[in-house]
N, C-alpha and C positions, 0 to 999 in steps of 0.2 A: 357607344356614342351614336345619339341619333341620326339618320341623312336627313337633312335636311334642303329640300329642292330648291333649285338655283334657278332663279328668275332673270327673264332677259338685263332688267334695270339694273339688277346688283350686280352682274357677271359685267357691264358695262362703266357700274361706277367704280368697280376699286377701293369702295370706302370699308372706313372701319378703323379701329383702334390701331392697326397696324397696318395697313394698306400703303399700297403708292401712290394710289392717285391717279397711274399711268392705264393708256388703254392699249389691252392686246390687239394682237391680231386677231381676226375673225378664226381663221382655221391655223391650230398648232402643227407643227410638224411632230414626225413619230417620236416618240417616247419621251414630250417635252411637258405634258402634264406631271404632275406631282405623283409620287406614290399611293398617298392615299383616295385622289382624286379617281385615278387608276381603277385601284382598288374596289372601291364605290363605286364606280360607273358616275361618277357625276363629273358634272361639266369643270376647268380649270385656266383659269385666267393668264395661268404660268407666274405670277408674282411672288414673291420671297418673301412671307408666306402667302401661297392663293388666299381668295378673298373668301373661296368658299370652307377652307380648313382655319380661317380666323371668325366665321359665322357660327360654325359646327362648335369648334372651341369654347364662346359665347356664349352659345347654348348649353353647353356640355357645365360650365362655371356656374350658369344661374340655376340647373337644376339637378346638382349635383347632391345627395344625400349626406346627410350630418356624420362628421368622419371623415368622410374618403378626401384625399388630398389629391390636387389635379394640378399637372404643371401649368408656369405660370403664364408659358408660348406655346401657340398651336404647334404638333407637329408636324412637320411640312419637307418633308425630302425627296429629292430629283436625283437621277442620273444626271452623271457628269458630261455629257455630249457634246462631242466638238462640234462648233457652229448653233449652239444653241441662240435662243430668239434672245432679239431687244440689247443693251448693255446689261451684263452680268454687273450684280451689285455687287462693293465690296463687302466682305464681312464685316459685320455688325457688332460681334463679340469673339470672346476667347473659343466658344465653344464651334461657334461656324468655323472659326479659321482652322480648331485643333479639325475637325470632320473634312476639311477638305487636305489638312495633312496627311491624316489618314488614308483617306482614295487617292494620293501621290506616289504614297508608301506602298499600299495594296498593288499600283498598277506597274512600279517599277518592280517586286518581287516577284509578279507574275509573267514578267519578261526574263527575270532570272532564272525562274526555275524550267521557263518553257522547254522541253527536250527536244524539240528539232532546234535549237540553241546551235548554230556553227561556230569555227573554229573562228571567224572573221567576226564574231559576235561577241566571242567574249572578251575581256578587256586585256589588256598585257600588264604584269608589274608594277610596269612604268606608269601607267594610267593610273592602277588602281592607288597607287601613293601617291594620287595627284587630287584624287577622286573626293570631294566634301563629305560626302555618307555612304553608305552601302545599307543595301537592303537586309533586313535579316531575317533568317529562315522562319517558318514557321512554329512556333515553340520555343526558339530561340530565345535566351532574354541576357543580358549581362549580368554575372552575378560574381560579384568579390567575396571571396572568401577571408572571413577577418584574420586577424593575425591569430593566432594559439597565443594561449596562457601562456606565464613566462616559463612555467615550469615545463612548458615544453620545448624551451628555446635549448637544451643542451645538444650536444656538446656545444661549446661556444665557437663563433666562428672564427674570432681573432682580427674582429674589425675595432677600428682608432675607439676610445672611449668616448663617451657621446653621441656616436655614430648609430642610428636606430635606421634598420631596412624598411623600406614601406611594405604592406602586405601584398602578397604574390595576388595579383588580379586575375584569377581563373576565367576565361570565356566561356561560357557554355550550357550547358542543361542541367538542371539541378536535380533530377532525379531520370531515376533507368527508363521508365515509360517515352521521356521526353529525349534523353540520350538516345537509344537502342533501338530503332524501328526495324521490324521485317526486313528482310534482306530482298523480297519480293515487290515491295512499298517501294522502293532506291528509284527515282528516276532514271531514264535509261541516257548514260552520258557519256561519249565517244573517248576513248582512251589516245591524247593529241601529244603526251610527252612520250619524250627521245628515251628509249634505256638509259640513257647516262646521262641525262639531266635530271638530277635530282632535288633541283632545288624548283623545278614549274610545279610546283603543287595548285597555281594558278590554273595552268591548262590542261593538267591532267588527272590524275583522278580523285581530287576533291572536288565533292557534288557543289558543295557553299563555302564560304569565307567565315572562319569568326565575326562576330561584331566586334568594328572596332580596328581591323585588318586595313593595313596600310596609316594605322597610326600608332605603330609598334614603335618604340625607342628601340634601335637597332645599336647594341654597345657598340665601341671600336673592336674589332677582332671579333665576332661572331664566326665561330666555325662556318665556312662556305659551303658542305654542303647541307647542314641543318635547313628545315624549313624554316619558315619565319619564326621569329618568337611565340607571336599570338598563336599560331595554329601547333609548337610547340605545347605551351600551357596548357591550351584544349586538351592535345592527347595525353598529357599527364594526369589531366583530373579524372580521364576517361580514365585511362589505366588504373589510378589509387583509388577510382570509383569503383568499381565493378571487378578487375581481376582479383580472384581469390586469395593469393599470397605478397601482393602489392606490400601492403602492409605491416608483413613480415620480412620483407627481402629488403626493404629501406625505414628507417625512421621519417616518417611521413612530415611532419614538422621540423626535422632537421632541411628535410629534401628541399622540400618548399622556399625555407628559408636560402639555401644556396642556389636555387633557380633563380633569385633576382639579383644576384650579385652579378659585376663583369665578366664574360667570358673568361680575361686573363687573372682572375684572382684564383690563389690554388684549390677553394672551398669550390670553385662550379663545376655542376657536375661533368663530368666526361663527357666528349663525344659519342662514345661507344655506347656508353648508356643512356643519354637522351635517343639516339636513333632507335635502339632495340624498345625503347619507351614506344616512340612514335609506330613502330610496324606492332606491337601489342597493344597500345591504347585505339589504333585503330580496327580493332574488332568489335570496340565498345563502341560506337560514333558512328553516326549516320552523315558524318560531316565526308566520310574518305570513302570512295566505292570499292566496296569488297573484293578481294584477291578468291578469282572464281575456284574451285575445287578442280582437281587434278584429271578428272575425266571429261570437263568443260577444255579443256588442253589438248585433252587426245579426241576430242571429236571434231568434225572435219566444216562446222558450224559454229560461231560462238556468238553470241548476244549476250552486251553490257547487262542486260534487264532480267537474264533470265531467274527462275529459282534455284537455289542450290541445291532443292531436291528433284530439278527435272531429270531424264535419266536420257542418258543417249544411246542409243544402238546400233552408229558405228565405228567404232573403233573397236581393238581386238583387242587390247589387255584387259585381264581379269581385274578385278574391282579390288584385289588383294597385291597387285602390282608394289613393290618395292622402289623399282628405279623405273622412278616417275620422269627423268629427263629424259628418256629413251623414246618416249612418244610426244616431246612437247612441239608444237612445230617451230618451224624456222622462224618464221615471220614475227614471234611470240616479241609481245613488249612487259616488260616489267611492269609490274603494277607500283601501287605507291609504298605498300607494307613489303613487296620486294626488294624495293630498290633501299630502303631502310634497314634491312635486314643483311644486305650485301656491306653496306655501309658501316654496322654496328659490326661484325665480323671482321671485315678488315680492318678498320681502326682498334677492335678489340685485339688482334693478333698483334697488328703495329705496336701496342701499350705493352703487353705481356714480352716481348721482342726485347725491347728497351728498358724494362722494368720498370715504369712506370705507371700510379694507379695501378697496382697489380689486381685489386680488390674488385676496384667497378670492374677491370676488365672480365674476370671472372663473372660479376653478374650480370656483365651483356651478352657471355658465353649461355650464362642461363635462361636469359630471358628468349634469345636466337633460338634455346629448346626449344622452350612453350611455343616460338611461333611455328616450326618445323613441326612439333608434336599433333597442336589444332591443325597444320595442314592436312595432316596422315601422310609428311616428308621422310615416313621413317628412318632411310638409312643417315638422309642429313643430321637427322635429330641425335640417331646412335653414335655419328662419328663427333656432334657437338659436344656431345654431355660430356661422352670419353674425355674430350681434349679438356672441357671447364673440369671434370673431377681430380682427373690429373693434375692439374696445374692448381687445385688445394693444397697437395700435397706438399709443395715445397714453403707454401706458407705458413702452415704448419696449423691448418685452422679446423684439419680432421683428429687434433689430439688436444688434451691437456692435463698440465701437470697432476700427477707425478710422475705421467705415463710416458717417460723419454726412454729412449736405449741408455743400455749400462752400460754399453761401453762411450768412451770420454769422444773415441775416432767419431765413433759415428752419429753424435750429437750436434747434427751442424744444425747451425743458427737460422730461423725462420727470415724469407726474405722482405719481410715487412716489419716495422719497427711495433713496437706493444702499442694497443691500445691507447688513446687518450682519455678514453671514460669510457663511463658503463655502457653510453650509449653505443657507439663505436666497438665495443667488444661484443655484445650479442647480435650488432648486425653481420657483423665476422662468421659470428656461431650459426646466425639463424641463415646464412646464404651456405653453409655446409650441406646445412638438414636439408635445405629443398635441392642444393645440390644431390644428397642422394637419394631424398625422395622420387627426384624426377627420374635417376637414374632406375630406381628399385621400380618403380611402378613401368616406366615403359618396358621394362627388361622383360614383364609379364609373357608378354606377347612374343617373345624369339625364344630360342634358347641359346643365344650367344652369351658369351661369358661376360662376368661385370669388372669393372673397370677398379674398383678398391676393394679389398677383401675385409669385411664386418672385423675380421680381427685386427686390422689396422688403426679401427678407430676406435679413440677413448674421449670424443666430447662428451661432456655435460650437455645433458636434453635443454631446449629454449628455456625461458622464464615465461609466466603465464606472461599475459598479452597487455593487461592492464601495466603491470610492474614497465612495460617494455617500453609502451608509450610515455609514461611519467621520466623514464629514465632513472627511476630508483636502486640505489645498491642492495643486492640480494642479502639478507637479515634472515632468512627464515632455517628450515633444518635442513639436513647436509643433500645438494643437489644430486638426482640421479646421473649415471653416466651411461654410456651403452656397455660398457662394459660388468653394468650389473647382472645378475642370473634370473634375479622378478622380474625383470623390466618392464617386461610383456602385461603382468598380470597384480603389479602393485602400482599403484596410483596415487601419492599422498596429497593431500587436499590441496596446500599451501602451494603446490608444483603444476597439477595439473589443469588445462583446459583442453577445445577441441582441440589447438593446432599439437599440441605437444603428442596428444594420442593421434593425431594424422601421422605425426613422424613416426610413434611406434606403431602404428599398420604398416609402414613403409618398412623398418624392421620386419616383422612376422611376412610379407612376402619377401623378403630377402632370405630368410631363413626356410622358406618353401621353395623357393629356385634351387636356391646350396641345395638341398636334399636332392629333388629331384635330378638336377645338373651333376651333383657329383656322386650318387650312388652308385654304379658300378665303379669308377676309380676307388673310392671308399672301402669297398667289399673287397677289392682284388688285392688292397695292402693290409687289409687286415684288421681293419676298423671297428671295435667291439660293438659301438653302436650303428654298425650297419651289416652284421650278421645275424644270420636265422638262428632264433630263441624258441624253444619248444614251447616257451612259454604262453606262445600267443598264437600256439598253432589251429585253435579254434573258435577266436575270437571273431573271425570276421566271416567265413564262410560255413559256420556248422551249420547252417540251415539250405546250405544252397547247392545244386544239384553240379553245379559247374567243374571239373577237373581241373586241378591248378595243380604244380607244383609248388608244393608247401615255402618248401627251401629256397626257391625263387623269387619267393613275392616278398616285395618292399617292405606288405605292411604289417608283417613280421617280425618286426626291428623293434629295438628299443629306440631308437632312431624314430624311427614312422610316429609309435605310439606318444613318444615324447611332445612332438609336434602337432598331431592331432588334436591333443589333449590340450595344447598353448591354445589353438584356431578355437577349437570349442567353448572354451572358456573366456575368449579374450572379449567381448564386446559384453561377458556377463559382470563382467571386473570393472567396466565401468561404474565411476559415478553413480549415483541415482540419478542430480542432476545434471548429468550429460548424458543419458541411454536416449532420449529422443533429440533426433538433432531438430524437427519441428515443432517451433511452438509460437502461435499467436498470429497464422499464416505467414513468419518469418520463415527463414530456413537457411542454417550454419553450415556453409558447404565444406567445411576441414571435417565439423563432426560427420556431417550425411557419409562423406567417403568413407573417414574411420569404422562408420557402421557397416556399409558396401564391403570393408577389406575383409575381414573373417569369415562372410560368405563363398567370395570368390577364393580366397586360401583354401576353403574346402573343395571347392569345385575341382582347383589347379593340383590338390593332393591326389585327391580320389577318383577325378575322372578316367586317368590310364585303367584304373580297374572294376569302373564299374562295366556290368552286366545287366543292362536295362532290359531283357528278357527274361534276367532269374527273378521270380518273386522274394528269393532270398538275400539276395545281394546284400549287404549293407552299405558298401560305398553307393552302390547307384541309387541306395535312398538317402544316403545322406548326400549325393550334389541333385539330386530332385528338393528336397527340404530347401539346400542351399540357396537354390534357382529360383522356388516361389519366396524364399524371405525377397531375395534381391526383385521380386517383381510386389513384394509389399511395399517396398521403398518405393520401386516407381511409381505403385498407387497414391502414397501417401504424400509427395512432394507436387503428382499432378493433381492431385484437387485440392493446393494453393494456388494462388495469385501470384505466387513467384515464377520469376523467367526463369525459369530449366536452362538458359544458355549460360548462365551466369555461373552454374555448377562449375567443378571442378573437371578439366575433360580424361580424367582416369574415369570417372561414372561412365563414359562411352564403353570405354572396354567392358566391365561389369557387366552393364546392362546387355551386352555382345557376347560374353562368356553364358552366362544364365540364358537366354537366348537360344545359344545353341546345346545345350543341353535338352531345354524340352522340346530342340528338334527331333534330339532321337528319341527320348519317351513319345512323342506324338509319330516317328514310323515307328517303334514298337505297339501302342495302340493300333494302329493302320495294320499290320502285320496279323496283331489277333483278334483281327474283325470286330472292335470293341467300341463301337461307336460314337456312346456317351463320352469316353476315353477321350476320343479322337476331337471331337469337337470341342471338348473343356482346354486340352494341348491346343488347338487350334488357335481359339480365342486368347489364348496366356501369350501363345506367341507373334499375333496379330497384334497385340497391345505392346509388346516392346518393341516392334519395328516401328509402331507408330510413334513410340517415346524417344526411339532413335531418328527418326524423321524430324520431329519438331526439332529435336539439338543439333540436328543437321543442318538447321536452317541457316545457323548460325558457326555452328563447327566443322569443317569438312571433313575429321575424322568420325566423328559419328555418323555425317552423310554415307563415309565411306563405311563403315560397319554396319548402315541400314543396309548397302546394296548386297555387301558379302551374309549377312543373316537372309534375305531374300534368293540368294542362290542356293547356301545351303538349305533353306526347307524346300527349293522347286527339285534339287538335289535329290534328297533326303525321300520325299514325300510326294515329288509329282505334281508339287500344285505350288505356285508362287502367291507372296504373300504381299500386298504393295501397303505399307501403311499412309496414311494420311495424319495431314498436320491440322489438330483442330482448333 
């Protein structure tokens, strides 16, 4: 647009197609010329629009080239300044009024979010359901999620005929980017609730409100100490968004449909299970501030804002620390995913106590894992699962027919009544599997005993995933069970997808613990498959310079070999189309893990014997093989666009096991002065601490396995390794 120079007479007259008429003052005060006037350096009259951006306009229309379209009013925009000059015109059109909406809007979010924000600042309860609008965050947008097809309205809920639910009105962000921000991003915001007030999600560590908060329909009976509804909702979409097994642990369209019902109808869900919802939906959401990692606890310093990968130096427990309450300090206030997870645990026991909801209780037993597991709570986590695996068993949801006792005594009756549909009988099946998924997968890591013995259980494997959502009756050929002898290594089309082979990886290391865990009890009563076979007495060491006792070694067994041979084979047995879990820069995190399990199996078999200074070894090349597949996976998931938090958090461990593997190849390098060695180990192992870093950002058990793989290679090797989150 050309400038056009402003003359004493016109800056005087005001005139023009849109003018006022009116005359300014001689000299404006600061920042009351117009933007563009600004801009330009030319002179501005201050009038709505100045005289000299409805000249320019003028000029700009009459010698505008054939084509180009020019709006039809100059543009003319001011700061909003209080005590600006003259009377303020009223707005003229929709568009002036939506624009000063707008800077309303803008100026009251920026006092919301402001982080020196005090406690006398922010508003109370009572206010905020008093309050006409609330400002909403940035990316924030209201978004209702419509009802599901009808075919996915089963099981039915047993409301009056006629009676249609309105659609469950989710709050919140419609995809991960706008969900999930940095954990370093979080504004910094002072933690103002009481341990046992659990319901100030106001004052305490919710960063923002839903849109929409404080105009919740609050039923009669609302459980007291649930948060609000709305900020409820939120954490559910967060949760069935983003958690891994969400969608398998609940019929997602049934769920929904019973969140809008009354508290006191029998179809809503549990307390136990909206709360363990709300302390796991909030690891997806930037709405709630994160429950800091366990070693921001034991340091003698703490900041709301800091990152979860900053690293403190001092307190004095190892980073492998078990009993994490032993250094918490006194002073310590629950966070909000704590006090939620206290809550879902006691009302979960209360329910199982009284036998009531035996089901949900169990699945907020499961869910109280997951959130103990992401903390790195472990012994919390071990004593959870225990108590949820156990308390399957009287329901009877780790067997099915025909697999009951013969005798008549001992067939007591399951304490939950049969199924009412299809749908309700595989969410039964499918809270089993991650039942003992969680338990098989965290067991990796101790060597304590597990809590139901594989020959206990005779379920039938899930239904693939599609069948599950429809609610369809199974039609197809006869379902696998665990108690088949293929299990592992047959896969029939009609049956399988990822999650079903996540559940047999969860098998095949359960079947690597058993071995491991109980080979000498095995051997000492006499075990055929766990006695030395001449047969294999050269199969593993004929090339290698190492003295072993033949007779001694595990993997001499038809036992060992058995199992070896399932791990090596198992991820070849896959599918065609499931051997890559990425495709199309997605990425299926039941499959990524299923792929992860047969690596680490071999790692967890073979590592007690490998001999990473025999060139002959074969174990210690085959958890070397094992270790760079599993750092192929890391490459191949990190150069997508997918947030690595979203994984599954057994990939922590994996990537932690492989990890420290080529710590000792990299001091065996070190050792035989082999430089290029040393460096390549280097670099392999600089990249998983750093892959462990980013998930840390987000998972505190991963944060915790960057710190303990950083110890072991300054250990190991003399030189600490810090990764970085890029």
């Amino acid at each position: 647009m050309p400038k056009i120079p402003t003359t004493k007479a016109d800056s005087a007259s005001g005139s023009g197609p849109m003018g006022s008429g009116t005359h300014p003052p001689n000299v404006l005060k600061r920042n009351q010329a117009c933007h563009q006037c600004r801009r330009r350096k030319l002179k501005c009259d201050a009038q709505r629009p100045c005289s000299t951006c409805v000249r320019s306009h003028a000029h700009a229309l009459s010698h505008a080239p054939a084509g180009v379209v020019l709006p039809e009013r100059p543009e003319c925009t001011f700061d909003e300044v209080a005590g600006s000059i003259g009377a303020q015109e009223v707005p003229k059109n929709r568009y002036e009024k939506l624009e000063n909406r707008i800077n309303e809007l803008e100026a009251m979010l920026k006092d919301q979010n402001s982080p020196t924000a005090s406690k006398s600042s922010q508003p109370s309860p009572s206010a905020l359901s008093q309050s006409p609008s609330l400002p909403v965050p940035p990316g924030l947008t209201s978004a209702t999620v419509s009802s599901p097809p009808s075919a996915f309205h089963s099981p039915d809920l047993g409301l009056p005929q006629g009676f249609h639910l309105p659609p469950v009105a989710f709050t919140g962000l419609t995809s991960p980017k706008n969900f999930i921000a940095p954990v370093d991003t979080l504004p910094d915001v002072v933690n103002l609730s009481s341990a046992n007030d659990a319901t100030s999600e106001v004052q305490g560590d919710v960063l923002f409100l839903p849109h929409g908060f404080g105009y919740d329909v609050f039923w009669p009976g609302w459980p007291r100490d649930l948060p609000s509804p709305g900020l409820v909702r939120h954490l559910a979409e967060a949760f069935f968004a983003f958690h891994p097994h969400a969608g398998r642990l609940f019929h997602v369209s049934t769920f929904v449909g019973s969140l809008n019902l009354p508290p006191s109808h029998p179809k809503f869900p549990s307390p136990c299970v909206l709360h363990a919802i709300c302390a796991v939906g909030s690891l997806y959401t930037m709405a709630i501030l994160p429950t800091p990692p366990i070693d921001k606890f034991m340091a003698a310093g703490m900041s709301g804002g800091d990152n979860l990968n900053s690293t403190f130096q001092n307190y004095s427990a190892s980073s492998d620390e078990i009993f994490n309450n032993r250094y918490r300090r006194k002073d310590h206030i629950d966070s909000f995913a704590e006090r939620q997870v206290k809550l879902a645990k006691q009302t979960a026991e209360e329910q199982l106590w009284a036998g009531r909801k035996l089901v949900e209780g169990v699945q907020a037993l499961l869910m109280i894992t997951w959130w103990y597991w992401c903390n790195a709570r472990w012994v919390e986590a071990f004593m959870t699962i225990a108590q949820a695996i156990r308390a399957s068993v009287p329901l009877g949801i780790n067997v099915e027919p025909p697999f009951f006792p013969i005798s008549d005594a001992l067939r007591t009756p399951s304490l939950i009544p049969p199924p009412e549909s299809v749908v309700e009988e595989e969410v039964r099946r499918n809270t089993f599997w991650l039942l003992y998924a969680m338990e098989r997968m965290a067991g990796c890591s101790n060597g304590w005993a597990l809590s139901l013995d594989d020959q206990d259980i005779s379920q039938l494997l899930p239904m693939k995933g599609v069948n599950f959502e429809l609610g369809t009756t199974w039609t197809g050929s006869e379902r696998q069970h665990a108690l088949a002898k293929d299990i592992l290594l047959l896969h029939p089309e009609d049956q399988v997808d990822s999650f079903s082979l996540y559940i047999k990886g969860a098998i095949l290391l359960s079947r690597v613990k058993a071995f491991n865990l109980r080979f000498r009890a095995r051997r000492f009563v006499g075990d055929p498959a766990f006695m030395y076979a001449s047969t294999y007495a050269e199969v593993w060491e004929k090339d290698s310079d190492e003295a072993r006792d033949g007779a001694a070694d595990p993997r001499r067994t038809s036992g060992f070999i058995e199992i070896d041979h399932i791990t090596s084979m198992f991820r070849q047995s896959f599918p065609l189309h499931l051997r890559n879990p990425i495709r199309d820069g997605g990425v299926d995190s039941h499959l990524y893990t299923a792929c992860l399990i047969p690596h680490l199996a071999i790692i967890l078999l073979h590592d007690p014997y490998a001999h990473v200074y025999s060139p002959g070894c074969v174990s210690a090349f085959k958890i070397l093989e094992a270790s760079r597949s599993v750092l192929d996976l890391i490459y191949a998931v990190r150069s997508t666009s997918f947030d690595i938090t979203l994984l599954d958090f057994f990939c922590a461990f994996s990537w932690f096991m492989a990890g420290r593997v080529l710590v000792r190849f990299w001091h065996a390098a070190q050792e035989a002065n082999s430089e290029e060695q040393t460096l390549t180990l280097r670099a392999e192992v600089e990249y998983i601490i750093s892959a462990l870093a980013k998930l840390g950002g987000r998972v505190p058990l991963a944060h915790r396995y960057h710190l303990m793989l950083n110890e072991v290679a300054t250990r190991a090797c003399g030189l600490g390794v810090f990764g970085t989150v890029d």
